[in-house]
C-alpha positions as CSV (number, residue, x, y, z in Angstrom):
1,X,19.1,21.1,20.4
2,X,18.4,24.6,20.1
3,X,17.3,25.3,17.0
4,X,14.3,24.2,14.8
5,X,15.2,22.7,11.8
6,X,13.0,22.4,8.8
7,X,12.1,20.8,5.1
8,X,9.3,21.7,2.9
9,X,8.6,19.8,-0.2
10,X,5.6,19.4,-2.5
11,X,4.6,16.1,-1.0
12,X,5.6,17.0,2.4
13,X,6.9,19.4,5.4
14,X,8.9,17.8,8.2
15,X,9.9,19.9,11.0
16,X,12.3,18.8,14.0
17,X,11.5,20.2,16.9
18,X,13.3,20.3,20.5
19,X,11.5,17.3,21.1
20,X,9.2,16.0,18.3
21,X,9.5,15.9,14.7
22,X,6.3,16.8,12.8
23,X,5.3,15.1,9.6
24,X,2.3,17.1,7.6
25,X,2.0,15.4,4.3
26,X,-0.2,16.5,1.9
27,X,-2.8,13.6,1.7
28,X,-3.3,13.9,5.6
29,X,-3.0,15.5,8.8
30,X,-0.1,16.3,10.7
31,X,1.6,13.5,12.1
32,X,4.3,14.3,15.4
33,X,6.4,11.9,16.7
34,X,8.3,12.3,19.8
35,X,12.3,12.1,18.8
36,X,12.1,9.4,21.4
37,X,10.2,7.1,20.2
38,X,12.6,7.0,17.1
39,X,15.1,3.7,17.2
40,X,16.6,4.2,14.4
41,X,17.0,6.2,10.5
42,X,17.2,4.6,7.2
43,X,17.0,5.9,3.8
44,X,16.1,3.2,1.5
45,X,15.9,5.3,-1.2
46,X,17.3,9.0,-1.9
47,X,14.0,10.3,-2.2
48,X,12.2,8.8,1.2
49,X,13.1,8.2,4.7
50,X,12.0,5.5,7.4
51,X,11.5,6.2,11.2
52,X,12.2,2.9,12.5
53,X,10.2,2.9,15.9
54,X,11.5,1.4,19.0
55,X,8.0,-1.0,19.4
56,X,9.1,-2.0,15.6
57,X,6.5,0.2,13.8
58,X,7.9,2.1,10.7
59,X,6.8,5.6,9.4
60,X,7.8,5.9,6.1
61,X,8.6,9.5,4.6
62,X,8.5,10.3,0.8
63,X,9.6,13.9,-0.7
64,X,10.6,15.1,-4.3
65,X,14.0,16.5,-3.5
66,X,16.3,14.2,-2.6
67,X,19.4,15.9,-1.5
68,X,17.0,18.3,1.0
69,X,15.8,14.6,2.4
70,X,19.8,13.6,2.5
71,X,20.6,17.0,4.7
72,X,17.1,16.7,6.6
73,X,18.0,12.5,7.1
74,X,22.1,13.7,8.6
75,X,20.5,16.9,11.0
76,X,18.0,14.4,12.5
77,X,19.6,11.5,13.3
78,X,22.1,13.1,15.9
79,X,19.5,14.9,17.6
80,X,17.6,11.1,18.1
81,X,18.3,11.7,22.3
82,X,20.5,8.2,24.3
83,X,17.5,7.6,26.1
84,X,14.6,5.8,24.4
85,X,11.1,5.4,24.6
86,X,10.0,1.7,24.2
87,X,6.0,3.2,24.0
88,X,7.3,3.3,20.3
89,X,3.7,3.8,17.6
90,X,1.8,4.6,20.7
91,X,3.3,7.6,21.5
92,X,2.7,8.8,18.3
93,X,0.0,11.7,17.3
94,X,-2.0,11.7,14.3
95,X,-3.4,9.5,11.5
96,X,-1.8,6.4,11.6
97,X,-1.6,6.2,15.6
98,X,-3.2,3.4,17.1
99,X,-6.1,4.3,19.3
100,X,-5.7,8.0,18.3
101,X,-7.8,8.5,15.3
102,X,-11.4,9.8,14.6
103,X,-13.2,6.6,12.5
104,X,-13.9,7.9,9.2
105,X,-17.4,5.0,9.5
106,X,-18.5,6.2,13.3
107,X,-18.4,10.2,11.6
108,X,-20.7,9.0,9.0
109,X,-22.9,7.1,10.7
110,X,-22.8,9.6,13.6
111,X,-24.3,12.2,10.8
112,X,-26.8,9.8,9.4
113,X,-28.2,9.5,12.8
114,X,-28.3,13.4,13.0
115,X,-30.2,13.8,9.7
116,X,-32.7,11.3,11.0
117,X,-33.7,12.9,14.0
118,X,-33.5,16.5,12.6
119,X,-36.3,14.7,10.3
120,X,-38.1,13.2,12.6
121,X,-38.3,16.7,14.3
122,X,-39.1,18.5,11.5
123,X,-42.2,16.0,10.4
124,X,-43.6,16.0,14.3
125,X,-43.9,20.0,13.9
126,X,-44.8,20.2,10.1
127,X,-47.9,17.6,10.4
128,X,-48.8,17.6,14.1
């Protein structure tokens, strides 16, 4: 596939890529999954799409337009390549990916820590 082919929507922008497709939906960070790693296309209704994975996993898609999702849904499933990844989810980069994501608890807590020493630190100096 020599092209790059690509849909933008309000909720989200998909683009297929020579080897990837890249999900970036509004609500979170970008999401690319290696065209590999996709089993199978569905469309179980004309406004979303689900990535069936080939460990079982599904990625499910939602958009406004849903004739852009039809045409995005018919360019993407030929370019799926015969030869398939069974790595399947973990393969996949970005939220959602097993293994992959920072911890939205250890950031916090990681900060709180921070704060503490910096006032520690400052309390040693301020009143010797």
């Amino acid at each position: 596939m020599a092209s790059i082919h690509k849909f933008y929507d309000r909720r989200v922008s998909l683009v297929l890529g020579t080897g990837a497709l890249v999900v970036h939906r509004v609500s979170e960070h970008r999401v690319v999954i290696p065209l590999a790693v996709i089993a199978e296309v569905h469309r179980p209704e004309p406004r979303s799409l689900d990535l069936l994975l080939t460990d079982g996993e599904v990625q499910h898609i939602d958009c406004i337009d849903s004739n852009a999702m039809a045409e995005f849904a018919a360019t993407l499933t030929p370019s799926l390549p015969e030869q398939r990844d069974p790595a399947g989810s973990a393969r996949v980069v970005g939220p959602g990916a097993r293994g992959r994501r920072w911890d939205k608890d250890f950031t916090a807590v990681a900060l709180c820590l921070l704060a503490y020493v910096g006032y520690t630190v400052w309390v040693g100096f301020a009143y010797e």
